[in-house]
ZADO-1210 file (C-alpha; in nm, 4 decimals, padded with zeros to 6 digits):
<atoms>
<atom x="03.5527" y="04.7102" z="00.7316" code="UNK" pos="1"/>
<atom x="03.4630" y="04.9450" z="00.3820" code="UNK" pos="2"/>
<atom x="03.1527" y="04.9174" z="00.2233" code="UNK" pos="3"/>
<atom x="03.3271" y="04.7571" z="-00.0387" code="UNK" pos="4"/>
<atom x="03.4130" y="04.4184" z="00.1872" code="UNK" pos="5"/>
<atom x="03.1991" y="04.1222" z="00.3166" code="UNK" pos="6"/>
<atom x="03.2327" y="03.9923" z="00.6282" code="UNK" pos="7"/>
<atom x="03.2617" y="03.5845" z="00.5264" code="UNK" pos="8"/>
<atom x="03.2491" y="03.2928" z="00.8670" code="UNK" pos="9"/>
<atom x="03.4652" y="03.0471" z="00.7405" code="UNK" pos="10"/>
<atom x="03.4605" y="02.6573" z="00.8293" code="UNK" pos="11"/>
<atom x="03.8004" y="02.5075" z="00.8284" code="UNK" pos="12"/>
<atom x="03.8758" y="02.1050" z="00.8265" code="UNK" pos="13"/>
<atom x="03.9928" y="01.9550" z="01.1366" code="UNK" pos="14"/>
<atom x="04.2635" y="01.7828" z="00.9789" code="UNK" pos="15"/>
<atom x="04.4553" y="02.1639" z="00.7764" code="UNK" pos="16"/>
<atom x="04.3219" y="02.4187" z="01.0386" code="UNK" pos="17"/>
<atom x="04.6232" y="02.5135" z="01.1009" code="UNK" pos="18"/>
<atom x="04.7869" y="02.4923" z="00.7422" code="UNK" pos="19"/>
<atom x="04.4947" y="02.6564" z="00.6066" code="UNK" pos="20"/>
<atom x="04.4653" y="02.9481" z="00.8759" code="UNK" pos="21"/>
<atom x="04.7694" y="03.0471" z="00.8093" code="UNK" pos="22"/>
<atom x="04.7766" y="03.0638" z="00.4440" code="UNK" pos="23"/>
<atom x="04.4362" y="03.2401" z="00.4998" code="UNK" pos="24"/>
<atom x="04.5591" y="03.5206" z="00.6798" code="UNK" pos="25"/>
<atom x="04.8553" y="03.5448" z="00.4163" code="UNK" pos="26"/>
<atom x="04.5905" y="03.6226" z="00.1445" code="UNK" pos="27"/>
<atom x="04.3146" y="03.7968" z="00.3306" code="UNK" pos="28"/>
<atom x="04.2407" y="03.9966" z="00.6514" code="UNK" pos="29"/>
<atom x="04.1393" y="03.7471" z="00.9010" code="UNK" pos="30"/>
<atom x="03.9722" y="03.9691" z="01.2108" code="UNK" pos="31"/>
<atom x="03.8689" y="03.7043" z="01.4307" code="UNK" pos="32"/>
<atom x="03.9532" y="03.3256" z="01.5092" code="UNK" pos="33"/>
<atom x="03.7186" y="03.1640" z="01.7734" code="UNK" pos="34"/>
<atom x="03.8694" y="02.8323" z="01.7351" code="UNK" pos="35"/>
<atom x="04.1033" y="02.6203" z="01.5003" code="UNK" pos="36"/>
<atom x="03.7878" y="02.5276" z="01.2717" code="UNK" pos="37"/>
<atom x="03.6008" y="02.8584" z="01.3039" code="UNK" pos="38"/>
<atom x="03.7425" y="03.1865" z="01.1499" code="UNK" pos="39"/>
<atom x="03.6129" y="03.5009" z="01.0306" code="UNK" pos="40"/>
<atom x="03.7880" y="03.6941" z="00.7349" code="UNK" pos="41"/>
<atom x="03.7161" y="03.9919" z="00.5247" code="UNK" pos="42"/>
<atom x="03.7403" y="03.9865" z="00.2001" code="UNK" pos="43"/>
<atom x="03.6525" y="04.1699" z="-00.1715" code="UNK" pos="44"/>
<atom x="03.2933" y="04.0160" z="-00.3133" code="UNK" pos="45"/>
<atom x="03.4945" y="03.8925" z="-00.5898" code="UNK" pos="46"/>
<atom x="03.6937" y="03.6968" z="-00.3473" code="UNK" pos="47"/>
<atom x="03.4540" y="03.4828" z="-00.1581" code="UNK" pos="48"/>
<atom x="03.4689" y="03.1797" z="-00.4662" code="UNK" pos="49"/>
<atom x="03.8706" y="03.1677" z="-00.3714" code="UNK" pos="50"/>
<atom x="03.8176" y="03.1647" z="-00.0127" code="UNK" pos="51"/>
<atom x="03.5590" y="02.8416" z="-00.0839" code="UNK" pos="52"/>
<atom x="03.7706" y="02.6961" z="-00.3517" code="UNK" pos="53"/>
<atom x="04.0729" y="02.6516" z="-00.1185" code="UNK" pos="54"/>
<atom x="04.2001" y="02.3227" z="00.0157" code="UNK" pos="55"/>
<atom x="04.0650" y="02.3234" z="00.3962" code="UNK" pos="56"/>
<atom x="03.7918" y="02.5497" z="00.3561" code="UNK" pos="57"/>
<atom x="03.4766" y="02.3354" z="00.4378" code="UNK" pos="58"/>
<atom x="03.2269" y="02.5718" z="00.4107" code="UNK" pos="59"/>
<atom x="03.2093" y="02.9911" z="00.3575" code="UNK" pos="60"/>
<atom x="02.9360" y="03.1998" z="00.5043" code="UNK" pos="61"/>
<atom x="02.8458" y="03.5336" z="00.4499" code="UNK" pos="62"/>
<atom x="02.5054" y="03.5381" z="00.5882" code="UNK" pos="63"/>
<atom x="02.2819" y="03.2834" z="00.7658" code="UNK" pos="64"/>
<atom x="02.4037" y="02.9617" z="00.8913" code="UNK" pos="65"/>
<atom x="02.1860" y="02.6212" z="00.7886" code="UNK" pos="66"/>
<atom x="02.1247" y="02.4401" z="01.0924" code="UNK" pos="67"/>
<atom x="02.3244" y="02.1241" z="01.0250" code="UNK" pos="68"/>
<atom x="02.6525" y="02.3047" z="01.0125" code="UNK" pos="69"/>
<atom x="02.5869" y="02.4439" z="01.3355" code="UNK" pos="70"/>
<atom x="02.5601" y="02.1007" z="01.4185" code="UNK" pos="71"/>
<atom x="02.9101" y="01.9928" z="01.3500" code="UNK" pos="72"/>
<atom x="03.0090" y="02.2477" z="01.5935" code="UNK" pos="73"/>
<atom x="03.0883" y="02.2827" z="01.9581" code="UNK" pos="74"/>
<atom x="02.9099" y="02.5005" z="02.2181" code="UNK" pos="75"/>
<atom x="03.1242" y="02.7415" z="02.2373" code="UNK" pos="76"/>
<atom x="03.1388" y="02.7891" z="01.8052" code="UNK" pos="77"/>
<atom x="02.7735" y="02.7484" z="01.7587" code="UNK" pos="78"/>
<atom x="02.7204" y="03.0549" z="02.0237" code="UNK" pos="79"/>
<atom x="03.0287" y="03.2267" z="01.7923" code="UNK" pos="80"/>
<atom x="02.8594" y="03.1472" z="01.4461" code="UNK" pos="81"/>
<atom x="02.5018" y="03.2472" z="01.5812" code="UNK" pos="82"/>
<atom x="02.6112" y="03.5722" z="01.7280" code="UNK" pos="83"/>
<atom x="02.8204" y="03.6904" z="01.3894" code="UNK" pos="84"/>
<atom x="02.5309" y="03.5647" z="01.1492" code="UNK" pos="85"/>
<atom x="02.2685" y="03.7587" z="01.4018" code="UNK" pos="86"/>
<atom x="02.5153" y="04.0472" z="01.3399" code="UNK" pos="87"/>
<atom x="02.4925" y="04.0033" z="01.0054" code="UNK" pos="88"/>
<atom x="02.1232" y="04.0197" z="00.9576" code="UNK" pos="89"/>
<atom x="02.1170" y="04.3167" z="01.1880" code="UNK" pos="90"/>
<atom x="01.9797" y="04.6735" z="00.9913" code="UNK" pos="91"/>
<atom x="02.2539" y="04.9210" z="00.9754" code="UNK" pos="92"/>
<atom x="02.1563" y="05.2102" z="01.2054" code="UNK" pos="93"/>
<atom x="02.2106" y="05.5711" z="00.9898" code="UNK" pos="94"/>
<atom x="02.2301" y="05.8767" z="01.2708" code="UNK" pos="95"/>
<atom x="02.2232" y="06.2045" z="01.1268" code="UNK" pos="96"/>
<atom x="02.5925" y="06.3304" z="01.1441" code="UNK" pos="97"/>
<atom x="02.7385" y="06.0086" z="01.2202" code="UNK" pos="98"/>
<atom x="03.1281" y="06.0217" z="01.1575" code="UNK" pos="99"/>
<atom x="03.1248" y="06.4442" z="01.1397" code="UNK" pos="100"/>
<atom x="03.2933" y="06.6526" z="01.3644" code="UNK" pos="101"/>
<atom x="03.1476" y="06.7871" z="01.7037" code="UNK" pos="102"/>
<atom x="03.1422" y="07.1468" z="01.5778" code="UNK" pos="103"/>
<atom x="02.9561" y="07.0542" z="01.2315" code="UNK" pos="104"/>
<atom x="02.7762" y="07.3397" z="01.0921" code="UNK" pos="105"/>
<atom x="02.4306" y="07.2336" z="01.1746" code="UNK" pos="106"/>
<atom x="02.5431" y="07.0069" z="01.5041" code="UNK" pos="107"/>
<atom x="02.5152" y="07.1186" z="01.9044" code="UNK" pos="108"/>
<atom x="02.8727" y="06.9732" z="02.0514" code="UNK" pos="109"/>
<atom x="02.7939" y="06.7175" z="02.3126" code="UNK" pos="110"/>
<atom x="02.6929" y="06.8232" z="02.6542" code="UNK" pos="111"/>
<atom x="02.9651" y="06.8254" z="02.9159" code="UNK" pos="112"/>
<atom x="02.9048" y="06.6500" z="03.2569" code="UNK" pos="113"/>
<atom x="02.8666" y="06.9020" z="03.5804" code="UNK" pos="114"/>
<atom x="03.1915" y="06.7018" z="03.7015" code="UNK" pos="115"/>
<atom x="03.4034" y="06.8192" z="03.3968" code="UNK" pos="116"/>
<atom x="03.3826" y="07.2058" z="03.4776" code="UNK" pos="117"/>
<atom x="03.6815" y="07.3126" z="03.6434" code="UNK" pos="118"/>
<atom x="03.5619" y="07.6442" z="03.7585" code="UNK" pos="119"/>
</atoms>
């Protein structure tokens, strides 16, 4: 996911899960589906109000969850939505040289395990 993307939990209708999956992941990057009802997409900020607006989309989420839609769901999806929107809450962590190469001016490589020596 870019910086530039939100993560959005999307609540489908019972009746066009299907319909409406599919015409979601024509249109946007759906990464995860834990059930029929219960998808989770990524999209542009700008996006989110088309992602609500379309026929099948009960509800859109891009941070906490209000207890009565968690409700509506099964065990199995309320575990699903509680662990994404915990996710989503969750600080960032920033390491110094995350992402940079081993051999960064500035860096130590990584240690090497006695068991990797071949000597």
């Amino acid at each position: 996911m870019t910086t530039d993307e939100l993560e959005l939990l999307a609540i489908l209708s019972e009746e066009r899960a299907e319909a409406t999956l599919d015409v979601l992941r024509a249109r946007f990057a759906v990464s995860q589906v834990a059930s029929p009802q219960l998808v989770i997409l990524r999209v542009r900020p700008e996006q989110m109000e088309q992602v609500q607006a379309m026929e099948g989309v009960e509800q859109v989420f891009a941070g906490e969850i209000p207890p009565e839609m968690l409700d509506r769901l099964d065990s199995t999806e309320t575990l699903f939505a509680k662990a994404w929107a915990s996710r989503q809450q969750a600080e960032t962590k920033s390491r110094a040289g995350d992402g940079l190469d081993w051999d960064t001016e500035g860096f130590e490589p990584p240690d090497r395990s006695p068991g990797d020596w071949n000597e």
